[in-house]
N, C-alpha and C positions, 0 to 999 in steps of 0.2 A: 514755384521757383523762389528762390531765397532774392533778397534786395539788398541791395547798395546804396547809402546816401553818402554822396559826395559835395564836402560841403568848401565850399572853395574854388567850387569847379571851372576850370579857364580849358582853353585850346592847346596846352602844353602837356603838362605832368596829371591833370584832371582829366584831360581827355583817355589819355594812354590808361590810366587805372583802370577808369572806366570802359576801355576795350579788353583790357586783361580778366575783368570779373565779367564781361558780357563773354568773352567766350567759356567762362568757365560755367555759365548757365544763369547768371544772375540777371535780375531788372536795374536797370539802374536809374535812380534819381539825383538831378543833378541841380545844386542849391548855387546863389549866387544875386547880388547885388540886380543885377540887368536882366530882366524875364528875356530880352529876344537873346540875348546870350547864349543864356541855356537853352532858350528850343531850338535855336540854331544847331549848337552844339550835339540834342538830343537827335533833329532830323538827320544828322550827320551818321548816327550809332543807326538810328533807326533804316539808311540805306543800307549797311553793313550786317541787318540782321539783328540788333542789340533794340531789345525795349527798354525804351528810355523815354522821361519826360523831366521836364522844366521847372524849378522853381523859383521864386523870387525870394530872398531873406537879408538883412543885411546883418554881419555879426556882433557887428558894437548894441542892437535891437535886441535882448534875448527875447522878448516878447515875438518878434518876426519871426527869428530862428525855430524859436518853438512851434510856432503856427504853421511853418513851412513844413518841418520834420511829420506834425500831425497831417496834413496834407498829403504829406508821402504815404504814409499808412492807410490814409484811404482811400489813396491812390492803388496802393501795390499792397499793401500787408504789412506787416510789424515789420521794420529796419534788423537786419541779421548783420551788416555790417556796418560801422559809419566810419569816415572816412574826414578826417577834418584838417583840412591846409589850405585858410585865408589868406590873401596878400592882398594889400591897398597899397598903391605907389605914392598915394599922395599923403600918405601917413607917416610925418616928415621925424626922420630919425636926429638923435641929440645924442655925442659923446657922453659919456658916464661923467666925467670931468663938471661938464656945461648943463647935463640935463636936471630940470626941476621934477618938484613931484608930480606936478602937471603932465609933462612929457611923459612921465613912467605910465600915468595912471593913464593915458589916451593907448601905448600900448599895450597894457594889460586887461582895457576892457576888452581892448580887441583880441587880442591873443587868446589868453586866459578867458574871461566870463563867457563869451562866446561858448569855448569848448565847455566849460561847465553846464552852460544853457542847454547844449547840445546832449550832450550827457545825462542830464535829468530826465530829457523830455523822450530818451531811446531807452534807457537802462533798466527801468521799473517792467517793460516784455521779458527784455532778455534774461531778466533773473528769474521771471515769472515760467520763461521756458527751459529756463536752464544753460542759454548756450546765447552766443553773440561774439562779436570781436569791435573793440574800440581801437582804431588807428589814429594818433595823433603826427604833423608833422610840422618841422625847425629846420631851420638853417645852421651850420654849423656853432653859429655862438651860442648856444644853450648848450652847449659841453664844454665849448673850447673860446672862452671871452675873444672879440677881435676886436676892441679898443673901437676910435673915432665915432663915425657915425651909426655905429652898427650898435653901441652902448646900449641906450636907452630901447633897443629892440630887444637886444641879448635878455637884458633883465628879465622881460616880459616870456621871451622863448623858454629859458630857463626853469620860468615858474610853471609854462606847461608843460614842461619835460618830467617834471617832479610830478604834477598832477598826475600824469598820462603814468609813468612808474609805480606812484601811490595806489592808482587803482589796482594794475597789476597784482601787487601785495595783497590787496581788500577781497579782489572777484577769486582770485586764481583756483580757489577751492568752489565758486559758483557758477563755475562752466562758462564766464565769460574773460575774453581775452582784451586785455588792453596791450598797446605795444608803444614805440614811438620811433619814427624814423627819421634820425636826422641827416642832412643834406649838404654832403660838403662841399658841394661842386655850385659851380653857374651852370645850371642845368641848358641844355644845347650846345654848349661851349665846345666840345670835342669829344673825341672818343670816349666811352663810356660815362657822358654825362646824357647820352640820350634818355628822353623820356620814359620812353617805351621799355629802356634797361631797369633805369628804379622804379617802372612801377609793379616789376618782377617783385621787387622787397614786401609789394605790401600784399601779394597772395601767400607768398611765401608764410607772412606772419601770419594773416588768416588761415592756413593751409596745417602750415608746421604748430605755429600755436607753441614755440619752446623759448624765444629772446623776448627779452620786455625791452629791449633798444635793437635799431640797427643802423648802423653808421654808412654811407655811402661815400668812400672817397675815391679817387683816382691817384696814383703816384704824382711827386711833385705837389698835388693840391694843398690846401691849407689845413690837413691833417700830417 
């Protein structure tokens, strides 16, 4: 059975991914700051038929991140997809205006080095077998700036849009798929910001394997 590492994994848009590739036959591993999180999370798949287990990683750690990815694999077997959309609430945003280098660089470990961490320690199989899918995902200001608080985030989103792209460029002739799916909506908020709607986008991309971006918005939203 092919595997899933979801790294970011919460009760919302991680969970739904993660029910999208379990019925599509996959294991899924599901990464995240809080061990009972995830095994909650994972008991959750596991009544629904979905093998899943629990990890602990934090992504500002690449050392964690890495440990946990290897964990997965000897858990499940080589990671066939990875899946990477962290959020920290407490990871306090600064207008572009107001933010120092400091601000930026708190969200770029997180954003950025994480996924790079994450990517080193998955990509050396899947070149090795020829075939894999990297999903990254943003919020709408890594395409489209939205000023205030959201500045000193956007920056950081931005640079992993370019990463997540860049490889696109790099793999595309080495049988692996990068993509990036950015998020225009407050996800729950109303019709078609369900979960369980975008996390349609990200079989899709594993699936189709033809956009190296997808935009999710709703009429009216801030697209």
């Amino acid at each position: 059975m092919s595997v899933i590492a979801i790294v970011g994994a919460g009760p919302g848009l991680g969970l739904s991914i993660a029910r999208r590739f379990g019925a599509g036959g996959f294991r899924v591993a599901l990464i995240s700051r809080t061990q009972e999180k995830v095994d909650a999370l994972a008991a959750t798949l596991a009544e629904e038929g979905i093998e899943a287990a629990g990890f602990s990683a934090d992504v500002a750690r690449p050392d964690s991140l890495q440990a946990a990815l290897a964990a997965v694999a000897d858990r499940f077997g080589p990671v066939d997809v990875l899946e990477y959309s962290p959020a920290d609430r407490a990871l306090t945003g600064a207008a572009a205006a107001d933010a120092t280098a400091d601000d930026i660089q708190r969200q770029i470990d997180f954003y950025l080095y994480g996924a790079v961490a994450a990517v080193r320690q998955v990509l050396p199989a899947m070149l090795e077998r020829g075939s894999g899918t990297l999903l990254f995902s943003t919020g709408a200001s890594s395409v489209r700036p939205l000023g205030g608080a959201f500045g000193a985030t956007g920056i950081a989103a931005a640079a992993l849009r370019n990463y997540a792209m860049a490889l696109n460029i790099d793999l595309a002739e080495r049988g692996v798929h990068a993509a990036h799916v950015a998020i225009g909506v407050f996800i729950g908020s109303g019709p078609g910001t369900e979960p369980e709607t975008i996390a349609e986008h990200y079989w899709d991309a594993h699936t189709k394997r033809d956009l190296p971006e997808i935009v999710h918005a709703v009429p009216g939203g801030v697209w």
